[in-house]
C-alpha positions as CSV (number, residue, x, y, z in Angstrom):
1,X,70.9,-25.3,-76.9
2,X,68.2,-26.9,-75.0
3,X,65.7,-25.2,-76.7
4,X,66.5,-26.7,-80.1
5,X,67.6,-30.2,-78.3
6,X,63.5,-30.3,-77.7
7,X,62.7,-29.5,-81.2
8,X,64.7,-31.8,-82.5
9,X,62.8,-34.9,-80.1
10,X,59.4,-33.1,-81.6
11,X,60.5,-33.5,-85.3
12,X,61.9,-37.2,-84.6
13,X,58.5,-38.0,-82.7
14,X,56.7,-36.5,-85.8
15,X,58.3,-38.4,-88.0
16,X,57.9,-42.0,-85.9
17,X,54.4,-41.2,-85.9
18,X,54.3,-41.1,-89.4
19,X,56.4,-44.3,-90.0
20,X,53.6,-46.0,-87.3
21,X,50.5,-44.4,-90.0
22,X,52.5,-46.0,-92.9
23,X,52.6,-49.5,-91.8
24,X,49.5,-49.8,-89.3
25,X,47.1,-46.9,-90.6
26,X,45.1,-45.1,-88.4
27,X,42.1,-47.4,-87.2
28,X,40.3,-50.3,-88.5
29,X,37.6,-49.4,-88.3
30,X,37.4,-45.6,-88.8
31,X,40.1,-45.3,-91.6
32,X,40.7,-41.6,-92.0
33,X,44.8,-42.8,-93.6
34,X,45.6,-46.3,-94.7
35,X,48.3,-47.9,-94.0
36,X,49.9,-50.6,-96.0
37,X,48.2,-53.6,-93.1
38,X,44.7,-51.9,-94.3
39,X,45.1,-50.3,-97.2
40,X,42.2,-50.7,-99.6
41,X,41.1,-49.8,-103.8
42,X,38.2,-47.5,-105.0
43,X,36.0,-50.4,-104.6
44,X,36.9,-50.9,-100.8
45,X,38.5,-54.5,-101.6
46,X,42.3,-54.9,-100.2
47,X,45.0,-54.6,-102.1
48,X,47.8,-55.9,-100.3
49,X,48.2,-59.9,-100.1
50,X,48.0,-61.2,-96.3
51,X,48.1,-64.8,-94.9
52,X,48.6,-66.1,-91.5
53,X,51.4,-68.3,-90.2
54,X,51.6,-70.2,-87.1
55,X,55.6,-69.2,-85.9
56,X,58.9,-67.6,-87.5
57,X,60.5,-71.0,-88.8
58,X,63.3,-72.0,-91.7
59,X,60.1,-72.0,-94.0
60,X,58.7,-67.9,-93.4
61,X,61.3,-66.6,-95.4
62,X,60.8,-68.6,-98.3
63,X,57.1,-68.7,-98.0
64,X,57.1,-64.7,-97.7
65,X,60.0,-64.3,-101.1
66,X,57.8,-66.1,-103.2
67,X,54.6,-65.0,-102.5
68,X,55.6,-61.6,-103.5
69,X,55.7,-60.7,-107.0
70,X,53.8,-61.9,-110.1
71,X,54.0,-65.3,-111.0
72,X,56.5,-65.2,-114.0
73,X,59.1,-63.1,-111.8
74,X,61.3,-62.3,-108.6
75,X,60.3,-59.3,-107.8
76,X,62.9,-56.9,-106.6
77,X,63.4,-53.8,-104.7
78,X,61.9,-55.8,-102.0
79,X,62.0,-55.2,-98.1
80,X,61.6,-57.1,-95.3
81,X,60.1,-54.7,-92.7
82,X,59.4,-56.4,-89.1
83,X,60.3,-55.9,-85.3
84,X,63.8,-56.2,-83.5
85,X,62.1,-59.1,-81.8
86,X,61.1,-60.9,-84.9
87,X,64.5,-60.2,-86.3
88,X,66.1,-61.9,-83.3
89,X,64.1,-64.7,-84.1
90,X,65.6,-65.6,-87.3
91,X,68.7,-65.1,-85.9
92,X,68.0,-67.6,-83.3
93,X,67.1,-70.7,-85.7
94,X,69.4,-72.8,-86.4
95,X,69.8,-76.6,-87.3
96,X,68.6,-79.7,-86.5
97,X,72.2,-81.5,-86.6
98,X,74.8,-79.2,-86.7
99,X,73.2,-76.7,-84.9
100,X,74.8,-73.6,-86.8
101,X,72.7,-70.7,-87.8
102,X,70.6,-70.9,-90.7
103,X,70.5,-67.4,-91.7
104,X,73.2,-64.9,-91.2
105,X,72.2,-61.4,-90.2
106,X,74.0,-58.6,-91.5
107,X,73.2,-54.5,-90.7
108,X,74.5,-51.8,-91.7
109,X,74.7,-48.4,-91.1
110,X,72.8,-47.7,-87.7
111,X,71.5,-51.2,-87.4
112,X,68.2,-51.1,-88.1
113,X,68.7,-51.8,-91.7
114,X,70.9,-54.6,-93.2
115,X,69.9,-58.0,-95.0
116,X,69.0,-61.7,-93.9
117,X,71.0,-64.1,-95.6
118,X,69.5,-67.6,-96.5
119,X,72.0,-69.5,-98.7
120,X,71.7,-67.6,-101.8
121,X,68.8,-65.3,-101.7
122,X,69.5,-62.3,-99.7
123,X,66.5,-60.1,-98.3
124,X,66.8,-56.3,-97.1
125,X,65.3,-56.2,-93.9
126,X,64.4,-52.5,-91.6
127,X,63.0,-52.5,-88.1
128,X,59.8,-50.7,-87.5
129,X,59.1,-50.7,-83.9
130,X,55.2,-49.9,-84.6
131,X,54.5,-53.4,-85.8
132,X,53.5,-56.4,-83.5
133,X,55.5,-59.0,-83.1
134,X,54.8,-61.7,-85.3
135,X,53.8,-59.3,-88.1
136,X,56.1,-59.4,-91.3
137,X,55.4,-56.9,-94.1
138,X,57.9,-58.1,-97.4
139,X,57.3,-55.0,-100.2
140,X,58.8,-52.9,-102.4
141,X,58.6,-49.4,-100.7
142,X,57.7,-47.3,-103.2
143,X,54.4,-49.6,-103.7
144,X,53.8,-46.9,-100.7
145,X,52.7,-43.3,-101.9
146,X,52.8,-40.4,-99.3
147,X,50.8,-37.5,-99.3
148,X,52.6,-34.5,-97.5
149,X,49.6,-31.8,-97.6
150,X,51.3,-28.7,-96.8
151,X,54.6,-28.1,-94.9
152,X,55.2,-29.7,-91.0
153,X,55.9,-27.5,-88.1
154,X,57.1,-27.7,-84.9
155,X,56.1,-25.2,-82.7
156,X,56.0,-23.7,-79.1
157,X,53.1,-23.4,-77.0
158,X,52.6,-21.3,-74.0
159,X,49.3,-21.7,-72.9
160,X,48.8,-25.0,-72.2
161,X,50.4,-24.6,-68.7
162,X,50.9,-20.7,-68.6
163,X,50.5,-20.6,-64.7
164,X,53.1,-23.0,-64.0
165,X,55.1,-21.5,-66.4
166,X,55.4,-24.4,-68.7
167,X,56.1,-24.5,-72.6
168,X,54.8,-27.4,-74.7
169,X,56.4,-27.9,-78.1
170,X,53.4,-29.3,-80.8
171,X,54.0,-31.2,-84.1
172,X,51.4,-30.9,-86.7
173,X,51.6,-32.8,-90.5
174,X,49.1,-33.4,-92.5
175,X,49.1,-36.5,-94.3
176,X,47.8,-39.2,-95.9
177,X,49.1,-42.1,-98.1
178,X,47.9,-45.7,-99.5
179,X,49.5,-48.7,-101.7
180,X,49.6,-47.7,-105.1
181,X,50.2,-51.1,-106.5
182,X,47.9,-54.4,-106.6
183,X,49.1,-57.0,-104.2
184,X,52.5,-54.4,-103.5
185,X,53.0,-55.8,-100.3
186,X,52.7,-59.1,-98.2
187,X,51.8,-59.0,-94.9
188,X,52.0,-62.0,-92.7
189,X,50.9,-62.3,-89.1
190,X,50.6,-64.7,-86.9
191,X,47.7,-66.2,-85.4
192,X,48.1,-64.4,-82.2
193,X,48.6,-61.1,-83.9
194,X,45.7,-61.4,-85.9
């Protein structure tokens, strides 16, 4: 059924569009939705911890698991969100004399999920393909709160190109969302990305 074949590609754009507002926002400067790189308090000061690093390295994994979190815990729950590229990075390092991997990459399901190994500590990571490379977002997801205002729909439109006889199928959501938690999220990027 070709008809709902195309609905189905709608809903699944919808929904990457969404996932793109959650991490990046909608604008810097102009912010109608934050997003959890720009998201902001009451009093317009961020809330989400940020830093800069110069490369993926043995060290951004460690630097990015303990910068999350209070200072008398761990925090769990965590997730590493970056890019397949980034990910392939960390897959790529490996050791000065033995030359074996340092971390061990593990997904599940579809792929786009699973964990990073580094000795001990293990780290959920998920690809989100709306990110630049070099950025690296560690946070517990439900630091994230979104606003669904009203229901989605995916409709058909026969105007936009009636004279050629044309269809156009439309997605419209109204949302909005921002961190709901003090420092909830780390967000490193590198120099380049910045």
């Amino acid at each position: 059924n070709y008809y709902e074949r195309v609905q189905a590609m709608a809903l699944r754009a919808l929904r990457r569009k969404a996932a793109a507002l959650i991490v990046n926002g909608d604008s810097l400067t102009t912010r109608v939705m934050y997003g959890i790189k720009n998201a902001v308090n009451k009093a317009g000061s961020d809330i989400v911890a940020s830093d800069t690093y110069s490369s993926i390295d043995v060290n951004t994994l460690d630097e990015l698991y303990f910068a999350y979190g209070a200072d008398t815990e761990l925090a769990g729950q965590a997730v590493l969100q970056l890019t397949k590229t980034d990910l392939k990075t960390f897959g790529q390092l490996r050791g000065t004399n033995e030359k074996q991997r340092l971390f061990t990459i593990t997904p599940q399901g579809n792929g786009n999920r699973g964990v990073i190994a580094d000795g001990g500590v293990q780290i959920p990571y998920v690809i989100v393909p709306d990110l630049s490379s070099g950025d690296l977002i560690y946070g517990n997801p439900l630091h994230f709160l979104l606003g669904l205002f009203g229901d989605y729909e995916i409709r058909v439109d026969e105007s936009v190109k009636a004279i050629e006889r044309m269809h156009t199928i439309l997605g419209d959501v109204s949302i909005g969302g921002n961190v709901v938690e003090h420092h909830g999220f780390v967000c490193y990027s590198t120099a380049a990305s910045v």
